[in-house]
C-alpha positions as CSV (number, residue, x, y, z in Angstrom):
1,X,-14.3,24.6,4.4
2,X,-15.1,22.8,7.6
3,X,-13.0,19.5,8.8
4,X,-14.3,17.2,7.6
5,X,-13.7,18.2,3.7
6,X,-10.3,18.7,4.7
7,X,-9.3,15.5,6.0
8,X,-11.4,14.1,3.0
9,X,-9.5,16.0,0.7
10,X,-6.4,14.9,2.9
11,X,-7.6,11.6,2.5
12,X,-8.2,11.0,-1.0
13,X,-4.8,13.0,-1.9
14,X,-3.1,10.7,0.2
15,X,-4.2,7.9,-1.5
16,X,-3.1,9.0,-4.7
17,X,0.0,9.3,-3.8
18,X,0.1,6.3,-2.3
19,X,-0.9,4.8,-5.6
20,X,1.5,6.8,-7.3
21,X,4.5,5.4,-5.3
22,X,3.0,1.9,-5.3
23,X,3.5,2.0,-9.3
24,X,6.8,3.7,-9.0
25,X,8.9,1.6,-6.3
26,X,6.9,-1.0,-5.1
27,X,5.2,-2.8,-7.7
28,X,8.7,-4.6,-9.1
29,X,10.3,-5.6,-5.4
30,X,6.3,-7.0,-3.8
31,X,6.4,-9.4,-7.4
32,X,9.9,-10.5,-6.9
33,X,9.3,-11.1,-3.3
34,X,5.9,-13.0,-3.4
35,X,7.4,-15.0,-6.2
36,X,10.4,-16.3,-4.1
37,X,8.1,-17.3,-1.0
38,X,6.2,-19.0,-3.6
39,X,8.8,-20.5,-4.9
40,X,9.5,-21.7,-0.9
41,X,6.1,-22.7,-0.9
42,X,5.9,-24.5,-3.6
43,X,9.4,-26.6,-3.5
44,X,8.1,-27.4,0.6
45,X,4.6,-29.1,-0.5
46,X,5.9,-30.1,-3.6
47,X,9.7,-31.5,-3.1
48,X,13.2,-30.5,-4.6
49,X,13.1,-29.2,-7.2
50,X,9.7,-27.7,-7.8
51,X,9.1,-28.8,-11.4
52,X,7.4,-27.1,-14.1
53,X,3.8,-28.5,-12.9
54,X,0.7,-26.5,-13.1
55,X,0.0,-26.7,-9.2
56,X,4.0,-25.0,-8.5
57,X,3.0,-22.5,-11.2
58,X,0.1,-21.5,-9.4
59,X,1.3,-21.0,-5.8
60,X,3.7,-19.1,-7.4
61,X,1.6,-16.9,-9.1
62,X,-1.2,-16.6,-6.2
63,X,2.2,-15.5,-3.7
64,X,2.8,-13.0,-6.1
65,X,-0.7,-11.4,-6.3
66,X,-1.1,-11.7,-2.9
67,X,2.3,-9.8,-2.5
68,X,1.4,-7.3,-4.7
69,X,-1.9,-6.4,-3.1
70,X,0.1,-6.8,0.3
71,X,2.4,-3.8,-1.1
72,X,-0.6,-1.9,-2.9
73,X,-2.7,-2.2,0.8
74,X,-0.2,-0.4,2.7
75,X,1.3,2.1,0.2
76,X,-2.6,3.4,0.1
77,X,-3.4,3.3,3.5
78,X,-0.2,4.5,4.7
79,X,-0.1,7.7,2.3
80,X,-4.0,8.3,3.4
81,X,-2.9,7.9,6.9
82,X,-0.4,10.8,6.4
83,X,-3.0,12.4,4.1
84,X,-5.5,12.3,6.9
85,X,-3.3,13.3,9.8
86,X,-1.6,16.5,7.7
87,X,-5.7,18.0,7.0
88,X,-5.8,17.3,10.6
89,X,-2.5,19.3,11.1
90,X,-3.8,21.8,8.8
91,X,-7.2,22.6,10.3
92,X,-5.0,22.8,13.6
93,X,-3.2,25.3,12.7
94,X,-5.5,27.5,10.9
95,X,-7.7,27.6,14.0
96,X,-5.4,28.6,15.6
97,X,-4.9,31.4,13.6
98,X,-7.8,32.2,13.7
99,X,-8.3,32.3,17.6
100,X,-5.8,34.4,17.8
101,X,-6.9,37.1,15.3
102,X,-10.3,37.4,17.0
């Protein structure tokens, strides 16, 4: 294999990890989060207490997609970061291994 299917592979492993531990610990807290800064949002634009209107429903809601794709965005790329920099550990250390046979 050369290096570049390595860190590929490093890559795309990373990332489904990343997606993995998005579903398990992440997904829950980045809802509840982006729902309270909605909730913020909504009772600054909208006054005390931020009724049951269809405008403070929707900043809530669009806070907590945006929060959840916040959360998804950096599980992925975080774990494909990692992904990417162990091939690139890997490929380091098996050349040289392989320098030093020869």
């Amino acid at each position: 294999m050369n290096k570049a299917e390595i860190t590929n592979k490093g890559i795309v492993t990373g990332a489904i990890i990343g997606i993995i531990l998005f579903a398990v610990i992440g997904l829950l807290p980045s809802s509840f989060i982006g729902g309270v800064i909605g909730l913020k949002i909504a009772s600054y634009l909208l006054g005390m207490p931020a009724g049951t209107e269809l405008l403070s429903r929707t900043v809530v809601g669009l806070t907590m997609v945006f929060g959840i794709a916040v959360t998804g965005f950096i599980f992925v790329v975080g774990a494909s970061m990692i992904g990417w920099l162990f091939g690139h550990l890997g490929m380091a250390i098996r050349n040289r291994r392989e320098l030093k046979t020869v």
